[in-house]
N, C-alpha and C positions, 0 to 999 in steps of 0.2 A: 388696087389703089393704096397708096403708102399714107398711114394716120399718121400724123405728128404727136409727136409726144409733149406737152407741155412743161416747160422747161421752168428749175427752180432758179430762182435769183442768181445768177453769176454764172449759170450754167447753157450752153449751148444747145438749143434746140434739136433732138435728133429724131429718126424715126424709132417705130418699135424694132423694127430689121435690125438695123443697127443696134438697139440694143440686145437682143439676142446675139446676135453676131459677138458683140464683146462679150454676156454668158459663156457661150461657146467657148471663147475664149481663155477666158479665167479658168473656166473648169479643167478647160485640155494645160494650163499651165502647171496648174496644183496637182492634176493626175501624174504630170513629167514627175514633177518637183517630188512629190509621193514614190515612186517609183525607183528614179536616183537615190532616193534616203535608203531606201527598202536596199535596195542593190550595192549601196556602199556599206550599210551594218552587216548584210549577208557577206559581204569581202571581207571586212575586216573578221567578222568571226572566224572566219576559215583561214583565214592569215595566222589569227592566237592559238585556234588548234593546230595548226600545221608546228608555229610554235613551240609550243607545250608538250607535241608529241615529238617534236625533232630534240627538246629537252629532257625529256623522260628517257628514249632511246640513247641517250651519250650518258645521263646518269646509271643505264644499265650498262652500259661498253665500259663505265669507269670502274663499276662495281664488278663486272666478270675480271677485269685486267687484273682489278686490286687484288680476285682472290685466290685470280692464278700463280700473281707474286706470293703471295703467302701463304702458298700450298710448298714451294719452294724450299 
């Protein structure tokens, strides 16, 4: 049998079911929401190393060319 929940001024009477059920809810939202964060900082970090090492590698190709010319 479903208790009712006593309900505060302006608020709509519900069961405990249903409150849990939104719990449920909320936490399965903020777990997404947690996770997408998680997973978008992880991309981008590996986006700035790929980056940074795609940067390094051309600063070294500019440095080998340079010093081929001026072996020259």
């Amino acid at each position: 049998m479903k208790r009712q929940i006593v309900a505060k001024r302006g608020e709509k009477p519900g069961t405990e079911q249903d409150e849990v059920k939104l719990q449920i809810a909320s936490k399965q939202i903020v777990q997404t929401a947690i996770l997408r964060a998680v997973q978008q900082v992880s991309q981008e970090s590996q986006q700035k190393e790929k980056r940074t090492n795609t940067s390094a590698s051309l600063q070294l190709e500019r440095g080998k060319l340079t010093k081929k010319h001026e072996k020259k």
